[in-house]
N, C-alpha and C positions, 0 to 999 in steps of 0.2 A: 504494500500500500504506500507504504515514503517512498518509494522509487518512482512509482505514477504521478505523484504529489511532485517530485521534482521534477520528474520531465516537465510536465502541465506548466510549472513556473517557468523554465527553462523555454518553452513555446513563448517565439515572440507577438502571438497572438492573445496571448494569456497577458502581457503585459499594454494591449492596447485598450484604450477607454471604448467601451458599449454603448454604441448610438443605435436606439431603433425610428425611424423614420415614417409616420403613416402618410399613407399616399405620396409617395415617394413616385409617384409618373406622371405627375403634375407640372405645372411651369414653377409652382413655388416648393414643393417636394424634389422636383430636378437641381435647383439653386441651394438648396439647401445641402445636397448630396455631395454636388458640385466642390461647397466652401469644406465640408467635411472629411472629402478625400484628397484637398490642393495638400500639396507637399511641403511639409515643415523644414527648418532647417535642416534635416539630414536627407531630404528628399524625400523619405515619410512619412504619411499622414499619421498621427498617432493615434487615429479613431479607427472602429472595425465597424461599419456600418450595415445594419440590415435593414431591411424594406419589408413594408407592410403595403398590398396593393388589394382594391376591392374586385380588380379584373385581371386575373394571373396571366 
């Protein structure tokens, strides 16, 4: 179980802030997506964005 636990922390996915987005296929859901996956200083967004849409 501590070895799962470390990896998990180790995944640089584990270390990105969780943004969930509703209506994310919108003009202002698209803008918003947009400012959350632009590239921070190291080139990487520090957000892991998911999307909520009413029409898959």
């Amino acid at each position: 179980m501590t070895t799962n636990l470390r990896q998990s922390i180790n995944n640089p996915l584990w270390r990105q802030i969780q943004k969930l987005v509703i209506g994310g296929t919108g003009a202002q859901g698209l803008a918003v997506i947009d400012k959350l996956l632009a590239p921070a200083g190291d080139d990487s967004s520090p957000y892991a964005v998911r999307v909520v849409t009413r029409d898959p």
